[in-house]
FIVODO-361125 format. One record per residue (C-alpha): x, z, y; residue in three letters. Coordinates in steps of 0.5 Angstrom, whole numbers, padded with zeros to 4 digits, always signed. Example, Ala and Ser with C-alpha at 12.3 -4.5 7.8 and 13.67 -1.06 7.14 Angstrom:
FIVODO-361125
+0025+0016-0009Ala+0027+0014-0002Ser
This chain:
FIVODO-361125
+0143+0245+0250Unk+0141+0245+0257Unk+0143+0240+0261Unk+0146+0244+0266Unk+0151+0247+0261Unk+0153+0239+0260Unk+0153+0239+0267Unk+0157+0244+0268Unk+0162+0243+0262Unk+0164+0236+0264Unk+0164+0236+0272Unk+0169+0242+0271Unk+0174+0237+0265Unk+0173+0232+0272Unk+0176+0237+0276Unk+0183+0239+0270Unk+0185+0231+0270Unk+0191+0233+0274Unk+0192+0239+0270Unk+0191+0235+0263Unk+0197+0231+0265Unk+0201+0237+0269Unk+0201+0241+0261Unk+0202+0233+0257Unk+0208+0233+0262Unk+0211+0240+0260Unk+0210+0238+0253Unk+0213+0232+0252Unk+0219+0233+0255Unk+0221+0238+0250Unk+0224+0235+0244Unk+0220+0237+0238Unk+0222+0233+0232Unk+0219+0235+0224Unk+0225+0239+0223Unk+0227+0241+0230Unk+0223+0249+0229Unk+0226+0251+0236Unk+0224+0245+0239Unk+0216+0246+0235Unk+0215+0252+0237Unk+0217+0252+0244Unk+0212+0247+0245Unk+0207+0251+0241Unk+0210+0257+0246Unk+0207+0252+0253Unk+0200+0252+0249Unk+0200+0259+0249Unk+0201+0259+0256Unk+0195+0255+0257Unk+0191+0259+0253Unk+0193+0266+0256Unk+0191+0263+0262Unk+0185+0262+0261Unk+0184+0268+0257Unk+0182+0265+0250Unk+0185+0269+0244Unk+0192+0266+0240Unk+0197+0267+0235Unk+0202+0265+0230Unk+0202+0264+0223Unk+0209+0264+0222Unk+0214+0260+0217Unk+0221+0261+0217Unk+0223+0254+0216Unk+0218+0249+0220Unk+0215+0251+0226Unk+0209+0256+0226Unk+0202+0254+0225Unk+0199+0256+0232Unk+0191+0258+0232Unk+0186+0260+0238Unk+0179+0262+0238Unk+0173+0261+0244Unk+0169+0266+0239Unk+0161+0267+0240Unk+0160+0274+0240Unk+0156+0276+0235Unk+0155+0270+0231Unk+0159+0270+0224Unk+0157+0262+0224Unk+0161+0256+0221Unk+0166+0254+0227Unk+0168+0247+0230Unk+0176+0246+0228Unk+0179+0242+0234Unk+0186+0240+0230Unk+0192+0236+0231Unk+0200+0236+0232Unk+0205+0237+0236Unk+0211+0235+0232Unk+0214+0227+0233Unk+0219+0223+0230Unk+0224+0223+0235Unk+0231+0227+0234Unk+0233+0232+0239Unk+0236+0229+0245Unk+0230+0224+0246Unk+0227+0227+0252Unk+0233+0226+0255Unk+0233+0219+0254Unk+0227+0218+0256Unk+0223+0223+0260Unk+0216+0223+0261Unk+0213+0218+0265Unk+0208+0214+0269Unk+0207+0207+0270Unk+0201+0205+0273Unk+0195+0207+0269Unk+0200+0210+0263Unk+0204+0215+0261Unk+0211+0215+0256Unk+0214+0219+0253Unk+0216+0221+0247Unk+0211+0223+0243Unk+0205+0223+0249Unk+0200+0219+0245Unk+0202+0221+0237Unk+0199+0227+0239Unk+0201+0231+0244Unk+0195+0227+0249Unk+0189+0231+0243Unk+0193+0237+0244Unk+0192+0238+0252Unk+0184+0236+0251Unk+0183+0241+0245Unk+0186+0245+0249Unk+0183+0244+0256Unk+0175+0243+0252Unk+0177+0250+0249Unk+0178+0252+0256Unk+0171+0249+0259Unk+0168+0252+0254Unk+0171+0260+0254Unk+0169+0259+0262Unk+0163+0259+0261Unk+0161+0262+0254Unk+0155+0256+0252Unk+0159+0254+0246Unk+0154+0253+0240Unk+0158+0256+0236Unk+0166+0259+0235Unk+0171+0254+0237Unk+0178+0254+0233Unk+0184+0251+0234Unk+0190+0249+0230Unk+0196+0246+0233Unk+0201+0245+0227Unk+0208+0243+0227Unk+0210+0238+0221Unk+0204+0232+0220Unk+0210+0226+0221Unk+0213+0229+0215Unk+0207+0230+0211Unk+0205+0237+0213Unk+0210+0240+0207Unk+0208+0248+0211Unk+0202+0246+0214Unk+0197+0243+0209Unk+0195+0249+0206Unk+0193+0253+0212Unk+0190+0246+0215Unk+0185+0247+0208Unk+0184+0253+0208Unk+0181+0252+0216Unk+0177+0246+0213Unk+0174+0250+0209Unk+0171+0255+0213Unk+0170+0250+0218Unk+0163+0247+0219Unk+0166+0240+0222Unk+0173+0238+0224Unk+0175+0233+0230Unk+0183+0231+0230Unk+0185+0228+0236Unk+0189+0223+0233Unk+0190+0218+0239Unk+0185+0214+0240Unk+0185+0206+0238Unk+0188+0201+0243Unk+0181+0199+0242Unk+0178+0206+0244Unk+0175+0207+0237Unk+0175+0213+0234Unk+0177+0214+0226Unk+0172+0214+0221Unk+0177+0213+0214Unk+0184+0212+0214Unk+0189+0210+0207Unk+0191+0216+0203Unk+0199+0215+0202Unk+0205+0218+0197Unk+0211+0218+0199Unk+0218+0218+0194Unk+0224+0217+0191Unk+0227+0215+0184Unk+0234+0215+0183Unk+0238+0212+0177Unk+0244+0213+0173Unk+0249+0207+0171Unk+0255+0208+0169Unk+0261+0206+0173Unk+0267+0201+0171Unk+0272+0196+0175Unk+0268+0191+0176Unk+0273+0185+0174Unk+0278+0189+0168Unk+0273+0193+0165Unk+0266+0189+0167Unk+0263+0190+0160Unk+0263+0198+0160Unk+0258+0198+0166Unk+0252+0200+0167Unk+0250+0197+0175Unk+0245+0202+0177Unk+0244+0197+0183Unk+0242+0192+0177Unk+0236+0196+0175Unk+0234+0198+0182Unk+0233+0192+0184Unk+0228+0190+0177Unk+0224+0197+0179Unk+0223+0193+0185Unk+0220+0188+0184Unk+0217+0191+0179Unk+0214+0197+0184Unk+0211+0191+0189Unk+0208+0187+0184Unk+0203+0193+0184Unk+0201+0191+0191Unk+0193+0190+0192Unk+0191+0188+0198Unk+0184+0186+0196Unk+0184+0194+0194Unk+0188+0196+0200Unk+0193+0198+0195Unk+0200+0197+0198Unk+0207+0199+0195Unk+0213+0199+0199Unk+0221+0200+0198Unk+0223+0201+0205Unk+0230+0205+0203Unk+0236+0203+0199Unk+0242+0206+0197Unk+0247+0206+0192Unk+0254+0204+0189Unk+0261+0206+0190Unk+0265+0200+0192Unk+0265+0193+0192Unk+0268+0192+0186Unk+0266+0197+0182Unk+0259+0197+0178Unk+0254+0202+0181Unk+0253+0209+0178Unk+0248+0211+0182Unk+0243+0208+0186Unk+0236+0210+0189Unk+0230+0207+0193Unk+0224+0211+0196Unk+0217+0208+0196Unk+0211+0209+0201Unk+0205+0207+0197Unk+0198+0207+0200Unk+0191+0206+0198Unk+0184+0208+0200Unk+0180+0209+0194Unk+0182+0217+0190Unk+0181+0213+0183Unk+0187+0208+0186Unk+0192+0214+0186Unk+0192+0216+0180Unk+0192+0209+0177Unk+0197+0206+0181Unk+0202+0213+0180Unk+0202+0212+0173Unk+0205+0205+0174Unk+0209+0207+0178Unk+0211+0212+0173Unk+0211+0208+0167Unk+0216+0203+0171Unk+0221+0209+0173Unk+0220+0210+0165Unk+0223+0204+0163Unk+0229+0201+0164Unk+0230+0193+0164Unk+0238+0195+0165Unk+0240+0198+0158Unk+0243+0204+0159Unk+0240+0206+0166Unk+0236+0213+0166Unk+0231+0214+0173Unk+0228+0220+0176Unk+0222+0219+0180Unk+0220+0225+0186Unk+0214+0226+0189Unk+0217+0228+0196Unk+0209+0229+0199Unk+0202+0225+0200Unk+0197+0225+0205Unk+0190+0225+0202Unk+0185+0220+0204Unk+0179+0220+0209Unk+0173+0218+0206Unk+0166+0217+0210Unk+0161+0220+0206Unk+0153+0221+0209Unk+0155+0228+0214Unk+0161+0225+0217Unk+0157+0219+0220Unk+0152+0223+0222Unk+0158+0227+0225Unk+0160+0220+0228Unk+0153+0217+0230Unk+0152+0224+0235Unk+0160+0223+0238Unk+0158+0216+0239Unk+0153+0218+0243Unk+0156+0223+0247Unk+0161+0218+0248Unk+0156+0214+0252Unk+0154+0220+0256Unk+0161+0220+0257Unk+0162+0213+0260Unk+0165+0210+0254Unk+0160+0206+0252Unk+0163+0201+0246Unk+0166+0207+0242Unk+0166+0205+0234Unk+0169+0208+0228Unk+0175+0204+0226Unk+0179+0204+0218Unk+0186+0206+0219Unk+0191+0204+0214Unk+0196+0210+0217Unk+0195+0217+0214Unk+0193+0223+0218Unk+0192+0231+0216Unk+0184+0229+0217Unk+0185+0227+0209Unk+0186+0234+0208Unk+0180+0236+0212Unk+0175+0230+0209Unk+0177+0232+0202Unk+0176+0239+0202Unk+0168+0236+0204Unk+0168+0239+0211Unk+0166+0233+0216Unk+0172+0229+0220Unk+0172+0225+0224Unk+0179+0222+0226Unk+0183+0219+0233Unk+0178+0223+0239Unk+0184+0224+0242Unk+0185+0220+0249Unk+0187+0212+0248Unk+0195+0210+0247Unk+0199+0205+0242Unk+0205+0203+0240Unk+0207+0210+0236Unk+0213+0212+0234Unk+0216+0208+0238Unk+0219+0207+0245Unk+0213+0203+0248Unk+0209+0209+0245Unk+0204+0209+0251Unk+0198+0214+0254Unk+0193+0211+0258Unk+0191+0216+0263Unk+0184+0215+0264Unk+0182+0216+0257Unk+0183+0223+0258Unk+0177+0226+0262Unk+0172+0222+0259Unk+0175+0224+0251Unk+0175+0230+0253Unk+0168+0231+0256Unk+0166+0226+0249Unk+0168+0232+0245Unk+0165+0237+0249Unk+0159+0233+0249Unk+0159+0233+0242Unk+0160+0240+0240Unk+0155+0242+0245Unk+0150+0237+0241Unk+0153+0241+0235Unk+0147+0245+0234Unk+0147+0251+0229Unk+0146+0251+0221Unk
């Protein structure tokens, strides 16, 4: 790729800083929680905006219960190669009301807000890369976008559309907030998130005690138990994070139920670990009790295999070109939608979008000159793509 075309991309990302942070103030202060599909959608409706004014072709795949899946293409005419997908999502775990609280803002060389780095930060430069590349056509081969709408509850809707691009798709860059370190992801725990529910039976716990049958006494064993499968050598992690059951205080419980987050890193761990974790819901340590395990959803692992460090390798060159000169890969123990598009076999690479911390919490943070250079390091990667 000519040097003048690099020249002209990333001098043209310069001059948008102001705009980049002008489109992330819009989006963070809409409220769009997983289940919230108005609040999703509208701020699915600003991207739109922005791809409209710079004359790149958007549409919606819609779904009636999540917001929809929003799409747009810098095509390269005449061309029927792979294309480069720029990906991420625009739901947060916040409840509706969370911008009123706290609005986006800076501080410093910050910005906060409700979702401003997890990751409506790599939603702006997806968008503002796009734009550099359909103003001045020297993209190497089509550009897609996907912005999706339920990643923070395991991508129930948006996984199979998320597949379904991978798979067409020559090499996938989701912008996943940078690390507080400024490194990228190159592999990331996969994750199984479920829920057992037992069945005692209920009695007065001080008249009639021996015809119960505490449901609460055999979570408590499916507990420990369930922790016990914990591998921290292996990056294996199991942990009931939610309780409940019971009926009173003096009353033996007839119902009870936990939920698991179980993480690990290799495939093979996966099926392992969820026997046992199915064997163990199976058997009762409380003669009596019976127990239901539900699967409700999992994100698949991001694997590095020899493409996708090659991918990494010429994005850490790019990023020196950037000004970014210490940029490494980095594991990560959370979950992403990039072990969708790592495990259909499409190049991945996770966390390019522009650097913050603290997510899915109040201190969330964004740090303001990360942005500029994170989106002249993807468009300088993508430029360096080079055709099959």
């Amino acid at each position: 790729m000519p040097a003048s075309h690099e020249a002209q991309i990333t001098e043209w990302l310069a001059s948008q800083q102001q705009a980049m942070i002008d489109l992330l103030r819009d989006a963070v202060n809409i409220d769009s929680g997983s289940y919230d599909k108005p609040g999703v959608d509208a701020v699915g409706a600003r991207f739109e905006q922005h791809f409209a004014a710079h004359g790149i072709e958007a549409w919606r795949e819609p779904h009636d219960v999540f917001g929809d899946a929003l799409h747009a293409l810098v095509a390269k005419p005449g061309s029927n190669e792979k294309p480069v997908l720029l990906m991420g999502h625009r739901d947060t775990v916040f409840p509706k009301g969370e911008v009123a609280r706290r609005p986006f803002a800076i501080e410093g060389s910050r910005a906060y807000g409700p979702g401003v780095a997890d990751m409506k930060a790599g939603l702006v430069i997806n968008a503002f890369v796009a734009a550099a590349f359909q103003k001045f056509g020297s993209a190497p081969c089509p550009i897609k976008l996907l912005i999706t709408a339920d990643e923070e509850i395991a991508s129930p809707s948006s996984r199979p559309v998320i597949e379904r691009e991978a798979r067409t798709a020559r090499a996938v860059y989701n912008s996943e907030p940078g690390r507080p370190t400024g490194n990228v992801v190159t592999s990331r725990k996969g994750g199984v998130f479920m829920r057992f529910e037992i069945a005692g039976k209920a009695a007065h716990s001080g008249g009639n005690f021996a015809q119960g049958i505490s449901a609460i006494g055999e979570l408590a064993h499916k507990i420990v138990q369930i922790h016990a499968l914990t591998d921290l050598a292996k990056g294996i992690t199991l942990n009931v994070g939610l309780v409940s059951g019971g009926q009173s205080v003096n009353t033996t419980a007839p119902h009870a139920e936990g939920q698991i987050d179980m993480r690990y890193i290799e495939p093979a761990d996966r099926a392992k670990t969820l026997a046992a974790i199915e064997a163990i819901i199976a058997t009762s340590s409380v003669p009596g009790t019976v127990a239901k395990l539900h699967v409700n959803g999992e994100f698949l692992p991001v694997v590095q295999n020899a493409a996708s460090k090659n991918m990494f390798d010429a994005y850490r060159a790019a990023a020196r070109d950037a000004g970014l000169p210490n940029v490494e890969g980095e594991f990560a123990g959370g979950c992403a939608d990039s072990g969708f598009t790592a495990s259909v076999g499409t190049p991945t690479i996770c966390g390019v979008g522009p650097v913050g911390g603290n997510a899915h919490t109040a201190q969330e943070y964004l740090e303001l000159d990360s942005i500029v250079p994170r989106a002249q390091t993807l468009a300088l990667a993508i430029l360096r793509t080079g055709v099959d």
